[in-house]
C-alpha positions in Angstrom: 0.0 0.0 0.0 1.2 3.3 -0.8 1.4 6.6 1.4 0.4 9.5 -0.9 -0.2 12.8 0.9 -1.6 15.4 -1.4 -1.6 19.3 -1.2 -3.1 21.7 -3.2 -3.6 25.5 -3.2 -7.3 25.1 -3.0 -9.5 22.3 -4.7 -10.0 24.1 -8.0 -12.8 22.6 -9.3 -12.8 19.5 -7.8 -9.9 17.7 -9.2 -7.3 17.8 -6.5 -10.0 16.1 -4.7 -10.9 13.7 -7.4 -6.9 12.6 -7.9 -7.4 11.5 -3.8 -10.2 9.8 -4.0 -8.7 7.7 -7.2 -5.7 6.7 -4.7 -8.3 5.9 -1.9 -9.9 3.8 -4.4 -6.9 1.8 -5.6 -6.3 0.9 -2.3 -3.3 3.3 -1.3 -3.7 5.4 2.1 -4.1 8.9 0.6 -5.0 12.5 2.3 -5.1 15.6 1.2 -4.4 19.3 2.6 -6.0 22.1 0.8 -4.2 25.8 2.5 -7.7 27.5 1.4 -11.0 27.1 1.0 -12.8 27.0 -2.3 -15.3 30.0 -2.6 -17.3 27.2 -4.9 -19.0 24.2 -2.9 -16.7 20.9 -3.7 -15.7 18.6 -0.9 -13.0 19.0 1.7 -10.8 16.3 3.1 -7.9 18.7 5.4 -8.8 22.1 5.0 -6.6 24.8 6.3 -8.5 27.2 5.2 -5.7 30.0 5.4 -6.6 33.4 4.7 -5.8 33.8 0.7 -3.1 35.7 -0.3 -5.2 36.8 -2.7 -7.1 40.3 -1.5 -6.4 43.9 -3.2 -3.0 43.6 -3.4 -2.3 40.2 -4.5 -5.0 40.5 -7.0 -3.5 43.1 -8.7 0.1 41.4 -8.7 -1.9 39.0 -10.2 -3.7 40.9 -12.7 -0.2 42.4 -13.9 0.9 39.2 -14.6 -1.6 37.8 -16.7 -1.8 41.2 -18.7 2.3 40.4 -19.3 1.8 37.2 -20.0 -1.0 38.0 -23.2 1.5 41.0 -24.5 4.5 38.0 -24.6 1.9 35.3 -26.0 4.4 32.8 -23.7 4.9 29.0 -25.4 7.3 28.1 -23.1 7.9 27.5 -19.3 8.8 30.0 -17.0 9.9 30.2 -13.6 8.2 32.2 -10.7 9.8 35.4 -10.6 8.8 38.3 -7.8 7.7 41.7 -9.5 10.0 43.8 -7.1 10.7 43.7 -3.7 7.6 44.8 -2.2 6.0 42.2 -3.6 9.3 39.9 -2.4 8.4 40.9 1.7 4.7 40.4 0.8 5.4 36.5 0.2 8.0 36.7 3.0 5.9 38.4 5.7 2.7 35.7 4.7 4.8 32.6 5.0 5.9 33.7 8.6 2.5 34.0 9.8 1.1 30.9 8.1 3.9 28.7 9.8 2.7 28.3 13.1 -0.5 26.9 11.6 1.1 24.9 8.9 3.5 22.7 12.1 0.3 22.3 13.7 -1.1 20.6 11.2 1.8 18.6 10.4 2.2 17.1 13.9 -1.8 16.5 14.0 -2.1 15.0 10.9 0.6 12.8 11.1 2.1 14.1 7.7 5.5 13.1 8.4 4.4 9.4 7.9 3.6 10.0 4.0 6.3 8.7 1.7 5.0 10.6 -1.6 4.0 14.2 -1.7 2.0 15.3 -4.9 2.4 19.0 -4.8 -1.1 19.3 -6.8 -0.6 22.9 -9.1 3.4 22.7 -8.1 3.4 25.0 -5.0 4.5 24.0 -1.7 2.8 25.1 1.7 5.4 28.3 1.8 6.6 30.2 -1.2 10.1 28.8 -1.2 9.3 25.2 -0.8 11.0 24.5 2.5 8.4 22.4 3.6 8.9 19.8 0.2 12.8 20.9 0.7 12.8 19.3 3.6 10.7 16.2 2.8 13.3 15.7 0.4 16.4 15.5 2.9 13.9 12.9 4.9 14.2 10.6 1.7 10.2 11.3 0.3 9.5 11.4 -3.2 8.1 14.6 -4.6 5.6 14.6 -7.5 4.3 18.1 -8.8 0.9 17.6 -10.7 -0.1 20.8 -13.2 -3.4 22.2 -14.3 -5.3 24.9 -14.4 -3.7 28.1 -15.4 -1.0 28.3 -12.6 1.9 27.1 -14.9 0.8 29.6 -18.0 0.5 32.3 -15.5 3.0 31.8 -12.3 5.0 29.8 -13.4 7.3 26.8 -12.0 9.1 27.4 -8.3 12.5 26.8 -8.8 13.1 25.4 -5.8 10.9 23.0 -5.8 11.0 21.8 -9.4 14.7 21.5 -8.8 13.9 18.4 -6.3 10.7 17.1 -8.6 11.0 13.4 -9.1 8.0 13.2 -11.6 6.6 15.8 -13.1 2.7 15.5 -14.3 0.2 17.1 -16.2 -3.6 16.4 -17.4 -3.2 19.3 -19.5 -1.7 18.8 -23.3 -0.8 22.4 -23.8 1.5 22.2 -20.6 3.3 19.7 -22.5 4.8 22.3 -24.2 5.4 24.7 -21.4 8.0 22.2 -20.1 10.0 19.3 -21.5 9.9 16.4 -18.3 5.9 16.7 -18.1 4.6 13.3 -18.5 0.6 13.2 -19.7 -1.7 11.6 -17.2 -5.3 11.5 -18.0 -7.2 12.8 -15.6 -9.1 10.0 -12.9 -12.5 10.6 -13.0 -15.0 8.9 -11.1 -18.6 8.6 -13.1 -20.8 7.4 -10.0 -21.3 11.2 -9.0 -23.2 11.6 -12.0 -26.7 11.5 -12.5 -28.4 9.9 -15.5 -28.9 11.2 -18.7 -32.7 12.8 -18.5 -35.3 12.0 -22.0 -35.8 15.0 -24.1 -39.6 16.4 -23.3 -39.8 19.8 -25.0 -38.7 20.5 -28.4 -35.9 22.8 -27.8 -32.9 21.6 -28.5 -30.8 23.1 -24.9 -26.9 23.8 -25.0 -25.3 24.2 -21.8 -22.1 26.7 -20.7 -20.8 26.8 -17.4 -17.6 28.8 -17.3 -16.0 29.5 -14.1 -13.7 32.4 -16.1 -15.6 34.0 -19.3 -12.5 35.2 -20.6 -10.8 31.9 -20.2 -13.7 29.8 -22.0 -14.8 32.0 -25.2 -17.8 33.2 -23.3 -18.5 36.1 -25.0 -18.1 34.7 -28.4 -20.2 31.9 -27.8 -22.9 33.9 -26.7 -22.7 35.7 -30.1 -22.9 32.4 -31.8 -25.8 31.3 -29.9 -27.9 34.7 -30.6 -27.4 34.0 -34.3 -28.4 30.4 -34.1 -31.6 31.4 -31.7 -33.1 33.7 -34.9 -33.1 30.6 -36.9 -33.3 27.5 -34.9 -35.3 26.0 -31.4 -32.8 26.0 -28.7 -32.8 27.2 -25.3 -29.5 28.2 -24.1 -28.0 27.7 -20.6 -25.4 29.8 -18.8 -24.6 28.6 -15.9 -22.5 30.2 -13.9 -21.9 30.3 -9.6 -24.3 27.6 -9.2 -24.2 24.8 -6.8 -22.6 21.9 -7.9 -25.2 19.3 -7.5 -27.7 21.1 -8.7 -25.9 22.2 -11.6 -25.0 18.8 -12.7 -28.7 18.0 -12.3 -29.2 20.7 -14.8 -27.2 19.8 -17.1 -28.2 16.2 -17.5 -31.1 17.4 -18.9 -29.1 19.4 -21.9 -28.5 18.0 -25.6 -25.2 20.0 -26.5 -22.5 21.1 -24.2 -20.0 23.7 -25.1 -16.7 23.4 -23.0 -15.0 26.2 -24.6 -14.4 28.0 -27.7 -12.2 30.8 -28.3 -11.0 31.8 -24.9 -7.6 33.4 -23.7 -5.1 32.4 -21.1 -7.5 28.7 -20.6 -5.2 26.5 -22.7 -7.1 24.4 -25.3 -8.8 21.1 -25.0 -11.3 20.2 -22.6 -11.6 20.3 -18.5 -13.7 18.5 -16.0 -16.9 20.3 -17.4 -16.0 18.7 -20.7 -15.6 15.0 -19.0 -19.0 15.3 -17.0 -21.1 16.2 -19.9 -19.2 13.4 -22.1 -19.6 10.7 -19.6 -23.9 12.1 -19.5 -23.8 11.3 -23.0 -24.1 14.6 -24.0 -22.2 15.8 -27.4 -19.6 18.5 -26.2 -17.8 21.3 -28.3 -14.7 22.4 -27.6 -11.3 23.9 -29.2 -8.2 22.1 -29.8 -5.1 22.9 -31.7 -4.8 20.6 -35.0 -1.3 18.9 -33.1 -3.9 18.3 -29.5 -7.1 16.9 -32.0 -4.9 14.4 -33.6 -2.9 13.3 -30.8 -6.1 13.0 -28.4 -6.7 9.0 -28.9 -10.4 8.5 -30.3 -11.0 12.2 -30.2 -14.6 12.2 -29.0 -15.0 16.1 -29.1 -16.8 17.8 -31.5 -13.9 20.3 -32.4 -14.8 24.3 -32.7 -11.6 26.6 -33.2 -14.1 29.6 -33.4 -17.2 31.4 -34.3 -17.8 29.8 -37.7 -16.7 26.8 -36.8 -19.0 26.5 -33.6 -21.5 27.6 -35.9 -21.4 25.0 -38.1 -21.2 22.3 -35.5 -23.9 23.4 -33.4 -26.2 23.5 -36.6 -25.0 20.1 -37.4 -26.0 18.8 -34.1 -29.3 20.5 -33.8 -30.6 19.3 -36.6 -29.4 15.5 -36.8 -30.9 13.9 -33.7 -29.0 10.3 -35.0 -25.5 12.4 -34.6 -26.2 13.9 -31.0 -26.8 9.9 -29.9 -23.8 8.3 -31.7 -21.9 11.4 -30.5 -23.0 10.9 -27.1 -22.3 7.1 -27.0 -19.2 7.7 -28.1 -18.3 9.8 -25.7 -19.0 7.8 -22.6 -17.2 4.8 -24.0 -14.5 7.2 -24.1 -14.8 8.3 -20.8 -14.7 5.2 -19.3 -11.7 3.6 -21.5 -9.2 6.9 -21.1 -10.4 8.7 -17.5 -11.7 5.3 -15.5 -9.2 4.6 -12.4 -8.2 1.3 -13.7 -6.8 3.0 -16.7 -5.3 5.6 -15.0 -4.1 3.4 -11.9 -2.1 1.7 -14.7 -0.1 4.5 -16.3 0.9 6.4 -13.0 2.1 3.0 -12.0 4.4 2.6 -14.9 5.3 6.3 -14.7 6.0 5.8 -10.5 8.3 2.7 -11.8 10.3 4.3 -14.7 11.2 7.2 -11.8 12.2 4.9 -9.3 9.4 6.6 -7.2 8.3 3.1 -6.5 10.6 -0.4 -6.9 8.0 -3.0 -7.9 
C-alpha cells in the first residue's frame, strides 16, 4: 500500500480532490491538505483554510501578470519570478504568519508518515518550498501535478521543481510549457453523476458553465448562440456560480454542451466540465489545436476553433438527432476507457516505476 499525501492551493474545481479519491480507491492510504477554502461548494478532506493571499494587493500582482503574459503570448515555461521587492516581503511576511498553523497541522495529521507528496498545481505550503525541501532530505519522493492556469501564468518554483521526481500534467498544452511533463489523464469517477434525462420539450438546450468567461470563449459563444436562436429552437444555458449538485442535475437534462471556444489564457482542450457532460452522453464542443485533436486518442469532441466553426457544428447537431446519440455514445465509451481509475491506476504505475518513485 502506498502513502500519498496530497496538497493543493485550494480544490479548484474538484480535481485535486478527485486525484485522492482515485488513490483511496486503488487501495493506497491517501489524504489531502488544501491551504484555502474553495469559494465554490466541492468537498473537503484537510482544510486549512488559510486566509488567501489573494485580496487587493495580490490580485492586482496578479492581474499584472496575466496582462504580461498575453503581450509575450508565452509557449514556453517560465519560472516564478517576484515583480519587485515589495512584492518579495509580501510573500515573505505571509509565509511567517502561516507557519505556526502549517507545524500544527503537520504534527496532528501525522504528515511526516507519508512517503509521496503530490504538490497538486506545483506549490508547496510556503513560497520557497521548505516544507517539500525538507521532505526531500527525509528521503520522500516529490511529484508536482499541473493544471489549471498556474503554470501559464505563475509559473514553476524553482526550488521546488529543482527536487521534482516526476513531473505531471492532465493538461496537453502544458506539455509544451515544459519538456519532463509526462501526460496523465485525468481520474474521473462517473458514479457522481446522475443519468442522462429524456428530451420532453422541443428545444434543443446547450449548456455553458464557465467558471472564467475570458478563459472559456464566453463572450463569443454567446454571439454564436444569438445568431443560431433567430433561426433554430434552442434554449441556451449559462450557468455560472451555481451549486454543484444542482448544476449537474441541470445539465443532465441538456442536448449539446459547449466546454470552450475561443478563450484566452485557458489552454485548449477540454476540462472537467468537458468530461461530466461526455460521460452524460451529451455531445460536447470544444477547441483544440490541430497537433492536441490528432494526438487525443479516439478524439470524441466535437472540435470548434471559433465562431464559424462552432456555428457549423452546433447546426450540425441540432438538426441530426441520430448524430447527438452516436456522439454521445461515443463519448461515454471514451470516458470510461481513457479517464476510469483502472486505466489511469495503470499508467501512474508505470510512470512511478520508470522514476524509481516506487521499486516494484
Amino acid at each position: 500500500m502506498l502513502k500519498i499525501l496530497h496538497i493543493a492551493p485550494l480544490n479548484f474545481a474538484g480535481v485535486p480532490y478527485d486525484f485522492f479519491i482515485f488513490f483511496k480507491a486503488s487501495g493506497d492510504k491517501s489524504r489531502i491538505v488544501t491551504l484555502h477554502q474553495n469559494e465554490r461548494v466541492f468537498p473537503e478532506d484537510i482544510c486549512l483554510d488559510l486566509p488567501l493571499p489573494n485580496q487587493t494587493l495580490a490580485k492586482i500582482l496578479r492581474r499584472k501578470k496575466i496582462q504580461a503574459l498575453e503581450e509575450k503570448e508565452r509557449d514556453t515555461g517560465h519560472y516564478f519570478e517576484f515583480r519587485n521587492p515589495f512584492e518579495k516581503s509580501y510573500y515573505k511576511i505571509y509565509d511567517f504568519l502561516i507557519q505556526p498553523k502549517i507545524e500544527k497541522a503537520i504534527s496532528d495529521f501525522s504528515l511526516n508518515d507519508f512517503d509521496i507528496i503530490h504538490y497538486d498545481g506545483g506549490l508547496d505550503f510556503y513560497r520557497d518550498s521548505r516544507q517539500a525541501l525538507k521532505w526531500k532530505k527525509q528521503g520522500k519522493k516529490i511529484v508536482c501535478c499541473y493544471y489549471g492556469s498556474d503554470l501559464r501564468i505563475r509559473g514553476l518554483i524553482k526550488e521546488l521543481d529543482e527536487i521534482s521526481d516526476l513531473n505531471l500534467t492532465s493538461e496537453y498544452d502544458h506539455l509544451a510549457l515544459k519538456r519532463d511533463l509526462k501526460y496523465l489523464f485525468y481520474p474521473y469517477d462517473v458514479s457522481e453523476l446522475p443519468a442522462k434525462k429524456e428530451r420532453t420539450v422541443e428545444a434543443i438546450k446547450i449548456v455553458h458553465s464557465p467558471t472564467n468567461r475570458k478563459y472559456k470563449g464566453t463572450e463569443l459563444i454567446i454571439s454564436v448562440i444569438d445568431k443560431i436562436k433567430k433561426e433554430r429552437n434552442i434554449e441556451f444555458l449559462l450557468m455560472e456560480n451555481v451549486d454543484r449538485k444542482k448544476l449537474l442535475e441541470i445539465k443532465s437534462g441538456c442536448d449539446i454542451s459547449i466546454d470552450q471556444v475561443g478563450g484566452t489564457m485557458g489552454g485548449t482542450g477540454y476540462g472537467k466540465a468537458g468530461l461530466e457532460t461526455l460521460a452524460m452522453s451529451i455531445p460536447t464542443i470544444t477547441n483544440m489545436t490541430k497537433d492536441y485533436a490528432d494526438w487525443l486518442p479516439e478524439n470524441p469532441f466535437v472540435v470548434a476553433n471559433n465562431a464559424d466553426e462552432l456555428y457549423k457544428s452546433l447546426v450540425e447537431l441540432i438538426d441530426n438527432e441520430n448524430y447527438r446519440i452516436e456522439n454521445g455514445k461515443k463519448g461515454i465509451e471514451w470516458v470510461y476507457k481513457y479517464h476510469g481509475f483502472a486505466s489511469v491506476n495503470e499508467s501512474l504505475m508505470k510512470l512511478y516505476r520508470e522514476k524509481v518513485i516506487i521499486s516494484h
